[in-house]
Residue, then its C-alpha position, 0 to 999 in steps of 0.5 A: x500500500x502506498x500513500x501520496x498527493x499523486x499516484x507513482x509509478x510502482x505498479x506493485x503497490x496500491x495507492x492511496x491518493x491523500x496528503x499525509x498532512x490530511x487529518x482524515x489520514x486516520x480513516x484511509x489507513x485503518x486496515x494497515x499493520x504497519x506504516x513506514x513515514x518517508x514523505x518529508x521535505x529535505x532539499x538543501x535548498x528549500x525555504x527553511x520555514x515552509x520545509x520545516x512547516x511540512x515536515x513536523x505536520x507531516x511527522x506529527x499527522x501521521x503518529x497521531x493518525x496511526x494511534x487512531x487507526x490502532x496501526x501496531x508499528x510506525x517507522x520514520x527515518x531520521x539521521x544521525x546527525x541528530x548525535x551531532x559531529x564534533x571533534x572529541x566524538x567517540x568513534x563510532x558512537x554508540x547507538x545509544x549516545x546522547x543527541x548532541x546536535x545543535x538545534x538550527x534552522x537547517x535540516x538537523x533541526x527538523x530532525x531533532x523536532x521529528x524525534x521530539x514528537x516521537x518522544x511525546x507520541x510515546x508518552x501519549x500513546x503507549x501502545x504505539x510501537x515506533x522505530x526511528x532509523x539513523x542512518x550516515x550520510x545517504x549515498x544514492x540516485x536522486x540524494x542530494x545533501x550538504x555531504x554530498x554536495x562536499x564533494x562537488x566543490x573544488x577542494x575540500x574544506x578541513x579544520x586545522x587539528x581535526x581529522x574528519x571520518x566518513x561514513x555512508x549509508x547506501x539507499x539500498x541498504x537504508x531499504x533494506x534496514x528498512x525491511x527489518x525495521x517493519x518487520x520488527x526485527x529491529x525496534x527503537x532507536x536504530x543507526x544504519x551505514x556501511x561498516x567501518x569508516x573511511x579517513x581524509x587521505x582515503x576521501x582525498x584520494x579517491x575523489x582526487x581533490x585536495x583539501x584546505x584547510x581553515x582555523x575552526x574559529x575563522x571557519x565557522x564565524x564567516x560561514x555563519x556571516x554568509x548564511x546571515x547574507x543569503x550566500x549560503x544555503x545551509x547554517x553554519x552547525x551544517x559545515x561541522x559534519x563535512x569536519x567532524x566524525x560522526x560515525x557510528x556503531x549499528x549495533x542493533x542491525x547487526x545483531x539482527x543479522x542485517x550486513x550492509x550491501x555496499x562498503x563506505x569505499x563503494x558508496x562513495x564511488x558512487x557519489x563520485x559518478x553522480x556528481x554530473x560535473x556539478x560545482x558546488x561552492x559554499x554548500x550552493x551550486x553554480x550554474x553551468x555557465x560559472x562552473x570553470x571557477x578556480x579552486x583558487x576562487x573557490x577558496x575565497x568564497x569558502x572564506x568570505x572576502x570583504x569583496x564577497x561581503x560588499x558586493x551582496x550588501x551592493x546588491x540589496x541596497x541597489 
């Protein structure tokens, strides 16, 4: 059974024409079991307000409609990223590790209000079994995020003094933890991603681009001063998980007897061949007519120059 605004193109399933945010959700899913929450929006470049607007109804819509239809188990995918990155960070971190990220107005932020309602919907209906998945940075046709759009820029941004660590989680094995997850193989809170991880040298040499690297104090200020200046279409707290590791330990699937299809070196192969000779500079792609920038120009508006700075300010008072 699938649920959507539109009927999609997989004739295997039956569809179910309704906007997940309807209030009469409740009476079009009362013959379902179990209900798996994918509907969300989380493009890099949408207006943060109106995309967080969505997702909390969306989120908050469905547990309330599955606790009124008695539907026995609910499973979301969130991110872990809601564990936060940070250069003393344990690695990997335990699936029970505090959730230490920032709150902000970027897509972190909708997740770590996503697990909120879970958390109450808990409480106010005890018998409603939720699953929450985790899972690394998603690799995939069709992925587009503030990781992978890193690896489209001309050089890698790195903090002195810290080593990032790499983590994927392929689509595939996402569905396939998935599978579990709805079956109840897997309850809870739940990390998914490739086994292991990969360090900067590794990154820097598959993907052939070199890194530079930045004070964090000089890194973070300009990066929030771009994103104040609409330069930037993610916060400043997003450039911490392109720095800082945060890995972690898929316990709970591996004792199930789950084994992720794709490695962190494969996944990111694949990331590599979708990047379509994109440029991507500041978390923001160029059109293809800018796209012959420099790594050297690239570096400048990684740093915000005062030229960058005066040349927005121009514009908005012109």
């Amino acid at each position: 059974m699938a649920i959507d605004e539109e009927r999609g193109d997989v004739r295997e399933a039956t569809w179910r024409v309704i906007d997940v945010r309807d209030p009469l959700l409740a009476n079009r899913i009362s013959d379902i079991d179990v209900l798996v929450h994918l509907a969300g929006d989380y493009a890099v470049d949408s207006d943060p307000s109106e995309r967080r607007a969505y997702n909390l109804r969306a989120a908050q819509t469905v547990l309330t409609a599955c606790a009124a239809a008695r539907v026995r188990r609910v499973v979301l995918v969130t991110s872990a990223m809601v564990y936060g990155a940070a250069p003393d960070n344990e690695v990997p971190l335990p699936e029970d590790a505090p959730v230490a990220a920032e709150p902000d107005t970027g897509v972190v932020g909708d997740y770590l209000e996503i697990e909120s309602l879970v958390r109450r919907s808990l409480r106010s209906h005890p018998g409603l079994e939720v699953t929450v998945l985790r899972p690394a940075a998603v690799v995939g046709p069709g992925v587009d995020t503030v990781i992978t759009r890193h690896f489209e820029s001309p050089r890698l941004l790195t903090v002195k003094g810290c080593n990032p660590r790499w983590q994927f989680c392929h689509i595939d094995d996402l569905v396939s933890a998935l599978e579990l997850a709805a079956r109840g193989a897997v309850t809870g809170v739940v990390a998914v991603g490739s086994d292991g991880w990969m360090d900067q040298e590794q990154v820097e040499e598959l993907s052939s681009i070199r890194r530079f690297e930045l004070p964090a104090g000089l890194t973070f200020s300009t990066a929030q001063r771009l994103h104040r200046l609409g330069i930037t279409p993610a916060p400043a707290t997003d450039l911490h998980y392109v720095v800082y590791p945060w890995v972690v330990d898929c316990t709970a699937l591996r004792e199930a007897g789950w084994k992720p299809s794709w490695t962190n070196e494969a996944a990111f192969a694949q990331l590599l061949e979708l990047r379509e000779n994109r440029t991507t500079v500041v978390g923001r792609r160029l059109p293809v007519k800018e796209a012959t920038l420099t790594a050297a120009g690239a570096t400048v508006a990684v740093i915000g120059t005062a030229a960058i700075v005066r040349q927005v300010r121009k514009k908005r008072r012109g």
